[in-house]
C-alpha positions in Angstrom: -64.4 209.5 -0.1 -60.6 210.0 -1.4 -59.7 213.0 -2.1 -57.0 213.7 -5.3 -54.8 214.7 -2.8 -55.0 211.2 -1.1 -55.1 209.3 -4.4 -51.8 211.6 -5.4 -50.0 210.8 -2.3 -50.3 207.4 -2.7 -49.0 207.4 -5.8 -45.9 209.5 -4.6 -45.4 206.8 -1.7 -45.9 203.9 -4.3 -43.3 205.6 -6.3 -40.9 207.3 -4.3 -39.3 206.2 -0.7 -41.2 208.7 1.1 -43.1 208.9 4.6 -46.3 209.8 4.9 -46.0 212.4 7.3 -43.9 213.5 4.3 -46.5 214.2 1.7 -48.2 217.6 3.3 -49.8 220.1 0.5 -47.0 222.4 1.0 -44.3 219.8 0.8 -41.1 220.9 -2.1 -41.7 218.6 -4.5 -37.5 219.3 -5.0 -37.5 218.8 -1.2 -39.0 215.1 -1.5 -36.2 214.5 -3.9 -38.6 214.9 -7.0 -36.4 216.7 -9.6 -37.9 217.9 -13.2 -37.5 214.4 -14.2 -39.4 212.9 -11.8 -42.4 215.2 -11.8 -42.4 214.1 -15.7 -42.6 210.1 -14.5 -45.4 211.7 -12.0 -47.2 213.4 -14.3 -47.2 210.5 -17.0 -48.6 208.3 -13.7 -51.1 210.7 -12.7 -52.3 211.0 -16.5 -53.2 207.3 -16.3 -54.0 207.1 -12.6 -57.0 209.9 -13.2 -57.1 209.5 -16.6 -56.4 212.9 -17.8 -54.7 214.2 -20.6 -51.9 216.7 -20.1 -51.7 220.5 -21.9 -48.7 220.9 -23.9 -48.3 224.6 -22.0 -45.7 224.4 -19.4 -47.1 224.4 -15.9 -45.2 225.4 -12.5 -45.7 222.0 -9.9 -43.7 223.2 -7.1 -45.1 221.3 -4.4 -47.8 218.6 -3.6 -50.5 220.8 -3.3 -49.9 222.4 -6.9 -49.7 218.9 -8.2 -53.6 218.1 -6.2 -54.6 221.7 -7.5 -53.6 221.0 -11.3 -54.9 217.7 -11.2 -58.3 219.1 -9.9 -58.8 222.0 -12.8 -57.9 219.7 -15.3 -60.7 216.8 -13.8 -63.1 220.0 -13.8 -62.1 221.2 -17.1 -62.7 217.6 -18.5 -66.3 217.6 -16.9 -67.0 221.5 -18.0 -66.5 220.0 -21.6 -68.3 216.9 -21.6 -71.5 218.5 -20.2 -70.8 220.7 -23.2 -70.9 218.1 -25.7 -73.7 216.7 -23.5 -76.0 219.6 -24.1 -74.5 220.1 -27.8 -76.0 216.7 -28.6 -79.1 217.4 -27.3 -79.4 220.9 -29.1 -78.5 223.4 -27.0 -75.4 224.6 -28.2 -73.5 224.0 -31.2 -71.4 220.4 -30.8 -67.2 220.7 -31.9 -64.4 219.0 -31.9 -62.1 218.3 -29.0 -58.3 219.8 -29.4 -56.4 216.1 -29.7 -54.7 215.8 -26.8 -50.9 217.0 -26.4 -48.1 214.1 -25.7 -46.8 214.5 -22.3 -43.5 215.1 -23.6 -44.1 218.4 -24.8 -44.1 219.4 -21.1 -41.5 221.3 -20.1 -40.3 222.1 -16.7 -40.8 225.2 -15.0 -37.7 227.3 -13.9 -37.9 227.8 -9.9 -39.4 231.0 -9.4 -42.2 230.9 -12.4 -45.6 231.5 -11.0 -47.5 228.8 -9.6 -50.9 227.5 -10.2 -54.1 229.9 -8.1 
């Protein structure tokens, strides 16, 4: 089974001129030569890649692992809410509306030093 970690590192070695040995979980992403920019074009390729949609709050993504670990809460976080509407329907608990979901763009990067993700 692949893991999001694997499925993120290849899209890192599709996208970037990295080495595998390269992509570890506590690899700098500013270290692979992935500056704020780039962990935008990530993001927009991991949104489509898992098909996620991004918050609009500001994350910190300092390395790979982050990037697996955000990736992951936000897959669970899609599942918590459609077993939600899944028992809504079906009369357990009152059904609402999904937020719409936030353009990537209103990302913003995180200054060095900002907490990182649990």
């Amino acid at each position: 089974m692949t893991t999001t970690f694997d499925r993120l590192c290849a899209i890192l070695a599709r996208d970037y001129p990295l080495q595998p040995a390269q992509l570890t979980p506590d690899a700098p992403l500013e270290s692979l030569g992935i500056d704020s920019l780039g962990v935008a074009e990530l993001l927009f390729n991991v949104e489509d890649a898992f098909g996620i949609a991004l918050p609009a709050q500001p994350v910190a993504l300092q390395t790979v692992g982050d990037v697996a670990r955000f990736i992951d809460s936000l897959i669970a976080a899609r599942a918590g809410a459609a077993a939600g509407q899944a028992q809504g329907q079906t009369g357990g608990q009152e059904e609402t509306p999904d937020a719409p979901a936030q353009p990537l763009a209103a990302l913003a990067p995180v200054p060095a030093g900002a907490a990182a993700l649990p």
